[in-house]
N, C-alpha and C positions, 0 to 999 in steps of 0.2 A: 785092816785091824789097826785102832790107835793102839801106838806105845809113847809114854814118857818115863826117859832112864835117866836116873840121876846119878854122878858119879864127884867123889873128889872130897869125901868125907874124910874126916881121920884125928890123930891126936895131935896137939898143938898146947905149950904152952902161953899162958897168958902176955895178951902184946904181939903176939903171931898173927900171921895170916894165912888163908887156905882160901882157894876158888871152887868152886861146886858148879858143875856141869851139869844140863839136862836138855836132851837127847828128844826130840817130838818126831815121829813117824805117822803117818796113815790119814795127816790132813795135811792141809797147806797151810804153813808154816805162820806164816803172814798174817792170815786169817786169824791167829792165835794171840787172846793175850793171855802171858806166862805171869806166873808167880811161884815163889816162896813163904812158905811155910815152916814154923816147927813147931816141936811138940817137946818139952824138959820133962825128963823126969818128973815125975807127980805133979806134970801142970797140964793143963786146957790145952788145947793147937792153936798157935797162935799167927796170925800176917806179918808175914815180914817185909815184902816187897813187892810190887808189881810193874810191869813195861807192858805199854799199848801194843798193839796192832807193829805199828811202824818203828817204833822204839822212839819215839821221839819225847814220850813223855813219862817220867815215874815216880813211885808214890813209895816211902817207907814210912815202917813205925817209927815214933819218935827214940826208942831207945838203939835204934840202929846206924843215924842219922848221923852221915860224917864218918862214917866209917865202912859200912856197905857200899856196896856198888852193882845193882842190877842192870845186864844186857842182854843184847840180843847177836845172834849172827845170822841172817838170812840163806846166806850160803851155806853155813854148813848145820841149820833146822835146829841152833842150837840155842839155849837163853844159857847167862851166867848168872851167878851171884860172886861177886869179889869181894873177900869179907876181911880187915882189916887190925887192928889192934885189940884184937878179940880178948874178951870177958869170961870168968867161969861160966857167967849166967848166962850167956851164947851157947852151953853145954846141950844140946838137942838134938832128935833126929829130924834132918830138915826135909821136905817135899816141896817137890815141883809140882805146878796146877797148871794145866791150860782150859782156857774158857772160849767156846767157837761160837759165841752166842751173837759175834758182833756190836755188845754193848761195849761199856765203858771201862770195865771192868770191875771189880770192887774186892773189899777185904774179908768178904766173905766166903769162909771155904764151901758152903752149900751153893754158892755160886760156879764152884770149877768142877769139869764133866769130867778130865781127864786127869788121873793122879800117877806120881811116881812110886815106886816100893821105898823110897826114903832110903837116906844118907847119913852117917852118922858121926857127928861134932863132938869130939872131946876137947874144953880147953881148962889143961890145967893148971892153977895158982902157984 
């Protein structure tokens, strides 16, 4: 049975940081490329970040840039998101995506098999 947990949600004000865990089970790890997601209040879901396969290579949106930080730990089946001088409009519930497809990955959430129950960012002004 795949599981992705995500964990490390919470409230923060503006200029704070917080890291966001998530947890992949029931594949191999590796195999996986991970991402984030969120979703704002009354908006769309939107890409926030992705790491390859190996971690060696990652992709943000541009209003994340320079201040995010997406990883990986092998050992412990885990991906990060480290999130930095955070914005109200960072305010979302964010999810974790893994994609076992061996592609490339992309910013596509119709592209990730496996989701997490979402984690939730507060940051306030």
């Amino acid at each position: 049975q795949v599981q992705v947990v995500e964990s490390g949600g919470g409230s923060v004000q503006a200029g704070g940081s917080l890291r966001l865990s998530c947890a992949a089970s029931g594949l191999t790890f590796s195999d996986l490329v991970m991402a984030w997601f969120r979703q704002g209040p009354g908006k769309e879901r939107e890409f926030v970040a992705r790491i390859s396969r190996s971690g060696a290579t990652t992709y943000y949106v541009d209003s994340v840039k320079g201040r995010f930080t997406i990883s990986r730990d092998h050992y412990m089946n885990t991906a990060y998101l480290q999130m930095h001088s955070l914005k109200p409009e960072d305010t979302a519930v964010y999810y974790c995506a893994a994609d076992p497809s061996f592609g490339l990955g992309s910013d596509k959430g119709a592209d990730y098999d496996y989701w997490g129950q979402g984690t939730q960012v507060t940051v306030s002004s």
